[in-house]
N, CA, C and O atoms as a MOPAC input file, in Angstrom:
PM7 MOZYME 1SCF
protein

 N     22.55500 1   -25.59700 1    37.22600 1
 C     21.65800 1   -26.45100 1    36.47000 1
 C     20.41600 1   -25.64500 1    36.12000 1
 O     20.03300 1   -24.86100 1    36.98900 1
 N     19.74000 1   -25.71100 1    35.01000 1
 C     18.55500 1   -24.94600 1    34.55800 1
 C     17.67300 1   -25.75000 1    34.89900 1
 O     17.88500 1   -26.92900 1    35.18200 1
 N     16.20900 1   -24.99500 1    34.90900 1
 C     15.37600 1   -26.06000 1    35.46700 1
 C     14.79300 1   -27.10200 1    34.58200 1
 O     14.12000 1   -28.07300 1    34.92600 1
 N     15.25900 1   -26.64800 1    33.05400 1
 C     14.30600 1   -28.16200 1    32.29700 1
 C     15.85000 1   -28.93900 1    32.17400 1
 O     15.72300 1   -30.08700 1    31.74900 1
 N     16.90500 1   -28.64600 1    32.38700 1
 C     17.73900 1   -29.56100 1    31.77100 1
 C     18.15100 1   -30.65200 1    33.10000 1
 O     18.25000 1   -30.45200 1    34.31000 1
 N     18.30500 1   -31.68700 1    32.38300 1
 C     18.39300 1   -33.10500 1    33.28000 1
 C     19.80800 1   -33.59700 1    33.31700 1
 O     20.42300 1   -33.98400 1    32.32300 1
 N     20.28600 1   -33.55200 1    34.56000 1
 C     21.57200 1   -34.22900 1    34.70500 1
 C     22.09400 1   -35.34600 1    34.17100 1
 O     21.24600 1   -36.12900 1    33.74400 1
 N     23.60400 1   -35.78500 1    34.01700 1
 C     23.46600 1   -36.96600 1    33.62900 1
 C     23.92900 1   -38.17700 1    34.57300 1
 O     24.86500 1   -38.26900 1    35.36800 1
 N     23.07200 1   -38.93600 1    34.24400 1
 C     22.84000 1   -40.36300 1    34.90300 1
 C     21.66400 1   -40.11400 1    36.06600 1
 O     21.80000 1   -40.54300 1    37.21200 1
 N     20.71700 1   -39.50900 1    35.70500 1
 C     19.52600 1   -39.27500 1    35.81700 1
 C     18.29000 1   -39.59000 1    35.06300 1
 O     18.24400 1   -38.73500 1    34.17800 1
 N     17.47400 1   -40.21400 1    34.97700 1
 C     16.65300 1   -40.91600 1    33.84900 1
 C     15.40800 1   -39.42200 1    33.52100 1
 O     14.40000 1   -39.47000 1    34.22600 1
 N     15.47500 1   -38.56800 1    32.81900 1
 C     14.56800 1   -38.13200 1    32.62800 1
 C     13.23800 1   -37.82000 1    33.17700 1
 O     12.52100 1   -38.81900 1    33.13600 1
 N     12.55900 1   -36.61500 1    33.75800 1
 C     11.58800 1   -36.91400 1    34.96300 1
 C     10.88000 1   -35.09200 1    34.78700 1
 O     11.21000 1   -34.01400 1    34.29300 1
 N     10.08000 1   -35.52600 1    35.33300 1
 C      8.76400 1   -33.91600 1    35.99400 1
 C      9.74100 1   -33.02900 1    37.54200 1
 O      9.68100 1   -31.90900 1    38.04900 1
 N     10.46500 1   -34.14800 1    37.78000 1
 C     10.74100 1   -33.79300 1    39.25800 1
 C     11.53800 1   -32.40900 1    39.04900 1
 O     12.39700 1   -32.21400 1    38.18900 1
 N     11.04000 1   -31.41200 1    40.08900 1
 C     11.71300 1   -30.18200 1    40.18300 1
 C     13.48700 1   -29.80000 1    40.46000 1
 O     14.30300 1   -30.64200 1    40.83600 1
 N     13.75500 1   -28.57000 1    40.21400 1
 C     15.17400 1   -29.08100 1    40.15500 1
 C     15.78000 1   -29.41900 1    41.42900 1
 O     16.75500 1   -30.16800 1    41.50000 1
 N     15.11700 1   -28.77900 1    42.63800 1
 C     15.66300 1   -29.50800 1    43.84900 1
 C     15.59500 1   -31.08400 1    44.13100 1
 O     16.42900 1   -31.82900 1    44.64600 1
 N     14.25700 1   -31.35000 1    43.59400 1
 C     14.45600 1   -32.97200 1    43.73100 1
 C     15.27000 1   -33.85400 1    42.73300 1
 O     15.76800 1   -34.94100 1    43.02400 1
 N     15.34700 1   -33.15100 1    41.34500 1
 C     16.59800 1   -33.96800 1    40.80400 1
 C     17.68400 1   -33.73600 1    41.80000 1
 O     17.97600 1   -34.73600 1    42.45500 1
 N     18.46100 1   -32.46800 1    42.10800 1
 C     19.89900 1   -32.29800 1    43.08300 1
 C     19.79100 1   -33.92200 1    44.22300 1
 O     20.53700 1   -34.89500 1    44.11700 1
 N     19.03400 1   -33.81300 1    44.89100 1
 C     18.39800 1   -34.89800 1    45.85300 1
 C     18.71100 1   -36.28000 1    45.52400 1
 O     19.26200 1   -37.19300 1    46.13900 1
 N     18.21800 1   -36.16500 1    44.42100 1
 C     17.94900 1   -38.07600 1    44.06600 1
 C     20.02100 1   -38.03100 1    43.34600 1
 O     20.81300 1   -38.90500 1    43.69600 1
 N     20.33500 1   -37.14200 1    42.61800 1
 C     22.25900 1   -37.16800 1    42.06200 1
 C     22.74400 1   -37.29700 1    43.44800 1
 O     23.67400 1   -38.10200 1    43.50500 1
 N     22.38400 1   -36.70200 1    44.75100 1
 C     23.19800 1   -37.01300 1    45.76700 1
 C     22.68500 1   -38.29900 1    46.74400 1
 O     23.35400 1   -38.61300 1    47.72800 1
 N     21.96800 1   -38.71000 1    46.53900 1
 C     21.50100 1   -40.04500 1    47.03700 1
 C     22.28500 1   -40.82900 1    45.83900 1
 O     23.41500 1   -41.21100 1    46.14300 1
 N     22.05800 1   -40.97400 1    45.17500 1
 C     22.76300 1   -41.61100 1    44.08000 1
 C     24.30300 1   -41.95500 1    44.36500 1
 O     24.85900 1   -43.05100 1    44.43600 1
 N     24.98500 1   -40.19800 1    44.55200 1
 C     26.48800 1   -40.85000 1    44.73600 1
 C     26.75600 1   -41.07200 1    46.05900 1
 O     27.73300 1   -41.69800 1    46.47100 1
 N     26.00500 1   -40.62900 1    46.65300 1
 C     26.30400 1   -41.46300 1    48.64900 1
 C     26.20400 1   -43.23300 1    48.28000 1
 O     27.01200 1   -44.01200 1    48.78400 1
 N     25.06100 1   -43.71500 1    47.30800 1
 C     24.96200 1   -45.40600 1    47.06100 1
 C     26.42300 1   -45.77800 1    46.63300 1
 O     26.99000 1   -46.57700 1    47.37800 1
 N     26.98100 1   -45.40900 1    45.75800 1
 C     28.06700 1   -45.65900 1    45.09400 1
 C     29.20400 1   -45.59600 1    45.97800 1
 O     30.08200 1   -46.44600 1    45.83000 1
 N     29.31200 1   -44.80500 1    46.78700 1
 C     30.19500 1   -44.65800 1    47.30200 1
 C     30.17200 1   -45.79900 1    48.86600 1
 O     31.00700 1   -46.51400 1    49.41800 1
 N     29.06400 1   -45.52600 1    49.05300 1
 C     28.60000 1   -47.12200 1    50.17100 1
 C     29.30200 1   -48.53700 1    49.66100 1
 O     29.86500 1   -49.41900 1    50.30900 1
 N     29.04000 1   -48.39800 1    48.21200 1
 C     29.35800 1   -49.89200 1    47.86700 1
 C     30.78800 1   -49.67500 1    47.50300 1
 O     31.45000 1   -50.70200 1    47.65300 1
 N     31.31000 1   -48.88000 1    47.16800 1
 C     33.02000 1   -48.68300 1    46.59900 1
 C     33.36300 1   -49.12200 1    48.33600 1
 O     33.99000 1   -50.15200 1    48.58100 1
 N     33.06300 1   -48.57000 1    49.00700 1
 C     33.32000 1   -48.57900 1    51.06700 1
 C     33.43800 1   -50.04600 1    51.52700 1
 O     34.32900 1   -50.67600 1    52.09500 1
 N     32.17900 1   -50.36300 1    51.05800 1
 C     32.30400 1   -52.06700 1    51.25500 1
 C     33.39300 1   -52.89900 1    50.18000 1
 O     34.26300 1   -53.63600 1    50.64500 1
 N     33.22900 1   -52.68000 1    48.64000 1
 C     34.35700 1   -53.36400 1    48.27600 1
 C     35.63500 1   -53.40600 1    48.71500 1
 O     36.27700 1   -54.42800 1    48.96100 1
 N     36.07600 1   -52.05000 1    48.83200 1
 C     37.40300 1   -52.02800 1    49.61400 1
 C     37.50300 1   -52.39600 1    50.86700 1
 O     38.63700 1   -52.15400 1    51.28000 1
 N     36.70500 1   -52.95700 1    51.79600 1
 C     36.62500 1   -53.30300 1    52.84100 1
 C     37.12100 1   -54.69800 1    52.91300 1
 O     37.95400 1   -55.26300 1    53.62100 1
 N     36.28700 1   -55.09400 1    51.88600 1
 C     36.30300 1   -56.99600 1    51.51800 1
 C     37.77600 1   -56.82800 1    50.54700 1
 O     38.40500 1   -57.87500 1    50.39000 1
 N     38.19500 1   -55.88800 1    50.06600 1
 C     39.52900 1   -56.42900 1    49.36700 1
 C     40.46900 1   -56.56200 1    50.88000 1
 O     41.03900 1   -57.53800 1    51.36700 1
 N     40.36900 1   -55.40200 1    51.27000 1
 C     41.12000 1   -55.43000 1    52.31700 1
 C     41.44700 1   -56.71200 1    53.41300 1
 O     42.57800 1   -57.08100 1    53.73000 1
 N     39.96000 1   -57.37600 1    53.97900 1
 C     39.92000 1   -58.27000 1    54.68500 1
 C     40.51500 1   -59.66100 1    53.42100 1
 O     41.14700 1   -60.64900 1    53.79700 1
 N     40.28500 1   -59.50800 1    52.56600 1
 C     41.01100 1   -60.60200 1    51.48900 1
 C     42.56000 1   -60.46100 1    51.80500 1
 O     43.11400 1   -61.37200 1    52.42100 1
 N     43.25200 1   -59.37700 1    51.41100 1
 C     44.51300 1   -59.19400 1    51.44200 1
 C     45.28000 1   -59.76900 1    52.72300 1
 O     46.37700 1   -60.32300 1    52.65600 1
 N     44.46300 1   -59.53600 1    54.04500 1
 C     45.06200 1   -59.84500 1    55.36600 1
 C     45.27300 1   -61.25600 1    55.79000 1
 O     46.22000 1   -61.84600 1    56.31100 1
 N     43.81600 1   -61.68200 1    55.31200 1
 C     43.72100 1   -62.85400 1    55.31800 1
 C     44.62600 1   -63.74800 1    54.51500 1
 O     45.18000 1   -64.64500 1    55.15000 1
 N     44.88500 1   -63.65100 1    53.15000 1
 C     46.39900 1   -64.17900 1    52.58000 1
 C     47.54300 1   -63.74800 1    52.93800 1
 O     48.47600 1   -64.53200 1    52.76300 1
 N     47.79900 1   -62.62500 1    53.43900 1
 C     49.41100 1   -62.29600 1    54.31400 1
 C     48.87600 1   -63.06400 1    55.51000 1
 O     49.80100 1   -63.78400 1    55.88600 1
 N     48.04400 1   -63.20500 1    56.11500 1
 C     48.51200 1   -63.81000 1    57.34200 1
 C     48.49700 1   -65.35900 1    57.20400 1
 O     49.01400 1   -65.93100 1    58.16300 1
 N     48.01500 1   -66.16000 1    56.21700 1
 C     47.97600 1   -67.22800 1    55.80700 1
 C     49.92700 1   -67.88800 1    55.48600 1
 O     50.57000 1   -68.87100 1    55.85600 1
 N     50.22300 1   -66.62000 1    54.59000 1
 C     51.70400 1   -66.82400 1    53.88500 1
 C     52.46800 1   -66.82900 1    55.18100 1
 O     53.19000 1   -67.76700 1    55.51700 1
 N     52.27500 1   -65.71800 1    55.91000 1
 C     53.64000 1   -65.72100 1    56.96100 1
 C     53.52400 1   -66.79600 1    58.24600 1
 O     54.46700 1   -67.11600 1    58.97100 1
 N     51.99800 1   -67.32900 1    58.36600 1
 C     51.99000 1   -67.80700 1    59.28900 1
 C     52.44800 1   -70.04700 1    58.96900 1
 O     52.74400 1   -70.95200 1    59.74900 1
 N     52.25700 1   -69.98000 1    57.51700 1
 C     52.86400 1   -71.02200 1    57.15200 1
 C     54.01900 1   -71.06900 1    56.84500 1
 O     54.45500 1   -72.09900 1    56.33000 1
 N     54.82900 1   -69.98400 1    57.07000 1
 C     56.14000 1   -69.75700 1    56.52700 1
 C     56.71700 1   -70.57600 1    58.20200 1
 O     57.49500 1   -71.51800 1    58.04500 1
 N     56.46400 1   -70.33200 1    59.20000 1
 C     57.06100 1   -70.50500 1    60.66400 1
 C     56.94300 1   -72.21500 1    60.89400 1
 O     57.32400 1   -72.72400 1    61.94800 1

């Protein structure tokens, strides 16, 4: 990365190039927190209807 050019999905800024690197990896650690939790809650969704189906099946 050069130092005037700005990453993308970065809003434009003074900040030096180490602190842009900083704020892109805070950035995709957030994203990836919340992808962690969605799949968490699909998951607990999914179990919760298989165990619903098989346990009314008996």
């Amino acid at each position: 990365m050069e130092k005037n050019e700005t990453p993308v999905g970065l809003a434009p800024s003074a900040d030096s190039p180490r602190e842009k690197k900083r704020k892109l990896q805070i950035g995709r650690g957030a994203v990836m927190v919340i992808c962690g939790i969605g799949l968490a809650a699909f998951a607990l969704y999914t179990f919760t209807v298989l165990y619903g189906i098989f346990t009314a099946a008996n």
